[in-house]
C-alpha positions in Angstrom: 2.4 0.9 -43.7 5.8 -1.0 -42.7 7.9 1.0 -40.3 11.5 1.1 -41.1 14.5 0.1 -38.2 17.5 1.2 -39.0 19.9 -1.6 -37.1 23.3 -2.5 -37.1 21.7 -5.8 -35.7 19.9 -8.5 -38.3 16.0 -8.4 -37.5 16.8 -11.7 -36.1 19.3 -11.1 -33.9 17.0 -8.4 -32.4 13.9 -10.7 -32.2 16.3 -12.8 -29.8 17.2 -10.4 -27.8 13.7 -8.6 -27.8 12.1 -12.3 -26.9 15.0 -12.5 -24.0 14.1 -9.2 -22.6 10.4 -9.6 -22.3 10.9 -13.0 -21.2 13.7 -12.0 -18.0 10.8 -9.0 -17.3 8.6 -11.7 -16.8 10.4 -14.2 -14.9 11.0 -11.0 -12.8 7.9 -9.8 -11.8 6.8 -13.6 -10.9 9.4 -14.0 -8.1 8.3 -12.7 -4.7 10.3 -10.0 -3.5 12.2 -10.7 0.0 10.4 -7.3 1.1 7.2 -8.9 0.9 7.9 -12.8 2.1 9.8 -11.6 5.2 6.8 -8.8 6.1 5.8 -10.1 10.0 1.9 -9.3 10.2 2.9 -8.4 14.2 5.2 -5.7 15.4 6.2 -4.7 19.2 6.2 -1.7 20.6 9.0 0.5 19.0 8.5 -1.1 15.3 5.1 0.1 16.2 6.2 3.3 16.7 8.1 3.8 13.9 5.4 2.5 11.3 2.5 5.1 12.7 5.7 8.2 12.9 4.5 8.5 16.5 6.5 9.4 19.8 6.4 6.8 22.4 4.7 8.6 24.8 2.1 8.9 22.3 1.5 5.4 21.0 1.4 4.7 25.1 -1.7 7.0 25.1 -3.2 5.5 22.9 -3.2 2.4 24.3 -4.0 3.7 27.3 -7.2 5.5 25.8 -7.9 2.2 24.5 -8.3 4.0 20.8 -5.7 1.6 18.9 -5.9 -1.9 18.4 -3.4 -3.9 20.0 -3.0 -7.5 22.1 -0.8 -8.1 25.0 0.7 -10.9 25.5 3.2 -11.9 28.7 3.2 -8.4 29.7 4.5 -6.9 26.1 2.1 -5.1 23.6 1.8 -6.4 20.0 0.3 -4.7 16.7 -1.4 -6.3 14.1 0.0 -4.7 10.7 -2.8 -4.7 8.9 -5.0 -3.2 12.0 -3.0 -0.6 12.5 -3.2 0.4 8.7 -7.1 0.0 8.8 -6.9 2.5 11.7 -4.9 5.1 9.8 -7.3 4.4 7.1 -10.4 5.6 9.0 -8.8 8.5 10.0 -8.7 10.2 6.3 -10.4 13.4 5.8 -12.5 13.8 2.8 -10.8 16.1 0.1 -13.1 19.6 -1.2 -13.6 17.3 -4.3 -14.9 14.1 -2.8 -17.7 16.2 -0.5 -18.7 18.2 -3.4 -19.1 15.0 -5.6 -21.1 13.2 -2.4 -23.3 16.6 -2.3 -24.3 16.2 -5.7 -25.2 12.7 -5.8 -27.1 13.3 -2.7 -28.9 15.9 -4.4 -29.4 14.1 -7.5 -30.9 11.0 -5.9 -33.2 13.4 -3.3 -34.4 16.0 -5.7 -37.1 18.3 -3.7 -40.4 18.9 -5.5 
């Protein structure tokens, strides 16, 4: 069954500009954003701050406790990005759903009897 468009615009006209659209999307989404070539994989101390929504006293702690990973380097402290994001990352707490769903497929695989 044909669908009917109801344009001012000649079906030509539109395939142009349809074909332009899709083509500029493209040409977008292929160009690397200046957010992501200009990301420095290190931070000092205060962007470090900022990133993990902690008080300075608080990142110093941690350092201090030796529980973040860090590197120091002529006296300053430096943060790997992507460390500091796998560190969030192993704090996450298991939702209700996710430790029911491990339950089961525990039980599944161990059935008693």
């Amino acid at each position: 069954m044909n669908d009917i468009i109801l344009s001012p615009i000649p079906l030509t006209e539109l395939e142009i500009l349809i074909s332009k659209s899709v083509k500029s999307a493209i040409s977008d989404n292929q160009q690397p954003t200046k957010e992501l070539t200009d990301v420095n994989p290190f931070m000092g101390f205060d962007k470090a701050c900022e990133f993990l929504d902690v008080a300075p006293r608080t990142l110093k702690g941690y350092i201090a406790a030796e529980i973040i990973p860090n590197m120091k380097k002529e006296g300053k402290v430096y943060f790997d990005r992507e460390e500091l994001t796998q560190w969030l990352r192993s704090g996450k707490r298991k939702t209700k759903d996710e430790i029911a769903g491990e339950a089961s497929n525990y039980l599944h695989k161990n059935k008693m009897g």
